[in-house]
N, C-alpha and C positions, 0 to 999 in steps of 0.2 A: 504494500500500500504506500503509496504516496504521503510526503509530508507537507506540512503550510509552517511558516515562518512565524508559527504560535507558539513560544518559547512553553514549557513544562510546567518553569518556576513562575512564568506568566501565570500560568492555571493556578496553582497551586495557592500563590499569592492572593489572589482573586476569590478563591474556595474560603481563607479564612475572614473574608470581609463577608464571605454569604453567611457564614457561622456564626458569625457576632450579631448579624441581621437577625439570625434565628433567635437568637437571643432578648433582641432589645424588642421583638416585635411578640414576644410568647411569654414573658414575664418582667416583674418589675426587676429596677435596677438595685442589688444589695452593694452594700459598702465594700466590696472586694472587687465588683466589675467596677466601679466609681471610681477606685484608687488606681485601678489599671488604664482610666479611662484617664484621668489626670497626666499619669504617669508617660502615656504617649502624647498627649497635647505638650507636656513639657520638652518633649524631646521630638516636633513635628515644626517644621519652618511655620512664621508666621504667618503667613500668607493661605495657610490652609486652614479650611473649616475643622473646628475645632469637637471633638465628640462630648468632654464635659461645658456643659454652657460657662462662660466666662462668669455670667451675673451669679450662677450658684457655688462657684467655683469660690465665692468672696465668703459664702455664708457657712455656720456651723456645718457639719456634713450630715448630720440629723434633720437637719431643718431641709438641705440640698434634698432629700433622700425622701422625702414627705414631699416636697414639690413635683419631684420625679414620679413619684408614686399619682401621685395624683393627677398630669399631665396623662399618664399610662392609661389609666383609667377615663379619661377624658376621652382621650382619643379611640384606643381598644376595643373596653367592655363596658360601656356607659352606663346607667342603663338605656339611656340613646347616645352609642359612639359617634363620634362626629367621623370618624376613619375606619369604619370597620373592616378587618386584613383578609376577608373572606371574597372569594371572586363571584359567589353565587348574589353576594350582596350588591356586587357593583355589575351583575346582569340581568336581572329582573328576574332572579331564581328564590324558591323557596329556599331559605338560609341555613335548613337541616336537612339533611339528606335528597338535596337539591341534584340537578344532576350534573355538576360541576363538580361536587363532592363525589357521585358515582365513578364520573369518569376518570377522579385520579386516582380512585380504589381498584381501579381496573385497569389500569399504570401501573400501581405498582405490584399488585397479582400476576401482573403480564411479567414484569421484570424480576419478580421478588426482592421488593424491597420493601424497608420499614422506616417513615422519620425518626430522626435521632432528637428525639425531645424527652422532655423529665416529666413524671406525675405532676408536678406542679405546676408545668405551662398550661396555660389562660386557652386552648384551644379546643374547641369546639367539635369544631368536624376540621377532614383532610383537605377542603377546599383553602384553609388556611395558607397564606403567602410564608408563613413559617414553615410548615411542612411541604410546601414545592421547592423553596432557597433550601433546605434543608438533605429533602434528595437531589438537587440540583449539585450540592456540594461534596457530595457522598459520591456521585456519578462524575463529576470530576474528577477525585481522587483518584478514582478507579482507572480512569483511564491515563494518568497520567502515574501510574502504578505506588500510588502514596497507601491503598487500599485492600484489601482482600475480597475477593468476589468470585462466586463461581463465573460471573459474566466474565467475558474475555475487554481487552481496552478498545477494540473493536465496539463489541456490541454496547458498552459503557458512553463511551462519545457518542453513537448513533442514540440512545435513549434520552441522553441529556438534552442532544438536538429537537426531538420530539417532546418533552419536559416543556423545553423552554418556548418551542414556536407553537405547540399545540393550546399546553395549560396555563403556563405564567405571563411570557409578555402579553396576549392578545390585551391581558386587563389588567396587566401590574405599571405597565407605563404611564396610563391614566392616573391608576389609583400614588404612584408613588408621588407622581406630579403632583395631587391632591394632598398627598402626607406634607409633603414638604413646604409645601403653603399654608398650611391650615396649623401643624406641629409649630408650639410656640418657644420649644427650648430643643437645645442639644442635647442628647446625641438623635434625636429623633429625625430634626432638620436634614441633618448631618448623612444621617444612614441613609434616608431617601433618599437623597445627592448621590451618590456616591453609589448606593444597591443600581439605583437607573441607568447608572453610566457604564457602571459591567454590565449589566443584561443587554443593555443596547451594544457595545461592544461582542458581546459572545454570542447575539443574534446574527454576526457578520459570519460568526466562525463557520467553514461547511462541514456536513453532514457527514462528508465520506474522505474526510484527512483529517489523520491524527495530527495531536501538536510534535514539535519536537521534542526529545528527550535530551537532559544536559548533559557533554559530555563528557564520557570517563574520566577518571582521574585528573579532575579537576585540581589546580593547586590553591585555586580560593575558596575560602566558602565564607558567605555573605547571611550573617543571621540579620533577620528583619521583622519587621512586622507589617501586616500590608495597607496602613496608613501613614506608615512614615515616610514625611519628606523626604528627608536624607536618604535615605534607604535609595526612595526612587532615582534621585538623581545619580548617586553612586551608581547603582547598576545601568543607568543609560549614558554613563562614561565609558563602564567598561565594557559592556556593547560599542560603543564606537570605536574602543579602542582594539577591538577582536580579543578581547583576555576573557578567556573561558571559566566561568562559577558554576559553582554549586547554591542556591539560596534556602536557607532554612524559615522556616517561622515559627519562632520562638514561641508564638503563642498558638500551635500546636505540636509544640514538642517540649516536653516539661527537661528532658536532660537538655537539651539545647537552652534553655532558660537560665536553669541551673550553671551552665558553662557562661552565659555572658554573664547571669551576677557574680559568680568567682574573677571575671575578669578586670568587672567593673566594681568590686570593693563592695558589691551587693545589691550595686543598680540593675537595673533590666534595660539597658544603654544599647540600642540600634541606630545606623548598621555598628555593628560590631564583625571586623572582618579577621581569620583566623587562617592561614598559611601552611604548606605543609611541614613546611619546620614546625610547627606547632608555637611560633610568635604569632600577637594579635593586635592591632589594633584597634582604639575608637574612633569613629564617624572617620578615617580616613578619603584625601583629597584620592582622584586615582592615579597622580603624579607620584603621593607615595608609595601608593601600591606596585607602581611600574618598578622604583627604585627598588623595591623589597626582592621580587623576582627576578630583576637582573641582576644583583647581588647575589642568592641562593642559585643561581641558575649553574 
């Protein structure tokens, strides 16, 4: 099979921004996603929207966390949501066992698969935009081999493709547009932005080419997280510069975590870039990183 100049780590990166989605959109926010939400705005170029809202970011976190909670619920589970994340509700379908909810039951019957959501999330039925970003994510992995599946990465891509053009964009475009207007704080703002722009982006991707895989023995490996400024721009240097990575994300990989706080004195500090001599740097320019490799070469 033929390949498209859809990088891996592209995917990959992309999978954990739909993760976070599943998250912000299927329950409220506790004080440990908050502090990790901070903790990237802290370390995220100015210039990017930000996931904790600046105005909550000033207040106790108790008080932050009561605001959040209650936007959630605003928006969510109302008892009249202003955004309800359901697609049966933005097509003039009956909102429980509607048949938008059928037919993604008969998706993933067809595929065998199951969303990756907890007892706790706030969702109703499967027509939920948490449970299609959710196997959307899942069906990524798989094909870009982060996953285990009896499916092969073959039949993983082609289902994603069907996922995405069949059940989510037709009405997530609209509806996000509508979150992102109507949502009065971040990270909500935020995730709309941002979820739109990779669906619209992976609606481009085709049906019947896989992405590429990154290659072997890489002598960089680039931990990240897939809203970090820095991050982005490092690896679109060293794309231009033809220097071949690895990119990990940190926030699906608990030892990769573990390995930038040992590096960073206990921070969770991206990109954090790591060599095969097993030296590391922070937020490195890729000037130094060129120096680094022509020295160990």
């Amino acid at each position: 099979m033929n390949q498209i100049p859809v990088a891996a780590d592209h995917v990959k990166a992309y999978t954990g921004l739909l993760r976070l989605a599943v998250r912000l959109l299927s329950s409220e926010i506790d004080l440990l996603l908050y502090r990790q939400m901070l903790n990237a705005d802290a370390h995220t170029r100015d210039d990017h929207r930000p996931l904790a809202d600046p105005a909550l970011a000033e207040k106790p976190e108790g008080e932050a966390l009561e605001e959040l909670a209650a936007e959630f619920c605003r928006l969510f589970i109302g008892p009249q949501p202003v955004c309800p994340p359901y697609a049966s509700a933005h097509q003039g379908e009956v909102k429980l066992g509607g048949r938008s909810a059928r037919d993604i039951d008969a998706f993933m019957e067809q595929y065998q698969l199951k969303p990756v959501l907890r007892p706790q999330d706030a969702v109703v039925d499967h027509d939920h935009l948490a449970v299609g970003l959710s196997l959307l994510a899942h069906l990524y992995r798989i094909a870009v081999g982060t996953a285990d599946s009896d499916l092969t990465t073959e039949q993983a891509w082609h289902a994603a493709h069907e996922l995405l053009h069949v059940h989510i964009w037709p009405w997530a475009d609209t509806y996000l547009k509508q979150l992102e207007t109507t949502a009065v704080l971040a990270p909500y703002t935020t995730i709309a932005h941002l979820v739109r722009r990779v669906l619209q982006e992976a609606a481009d991707w085709p049906a019947d080419l896989l992405p590429l895989r990154p290659k072997e023995n890489t002598m960089v490996t680039v931990y990240s997280t897939p809203w970090c400024g820095y991050c982005d721009r490092l690896k679109k240097q060293l794309d231009r510069e033809n220097i071949p990575y690895t990119e990990v994300n940190i926030e699906q990989d608990a030892k990769a975590a573990a390995l930038v706080e040992k590096v960073n004195n206990g921070n969770q500090v991206v990109p954090t870039v790591v060599f095969a001599d097993g030296t590391a740097m922070t937020n490195p320019g890729v000037l130094q990183v060129k120096q680094h490799l022509a020295k160990t070469a």
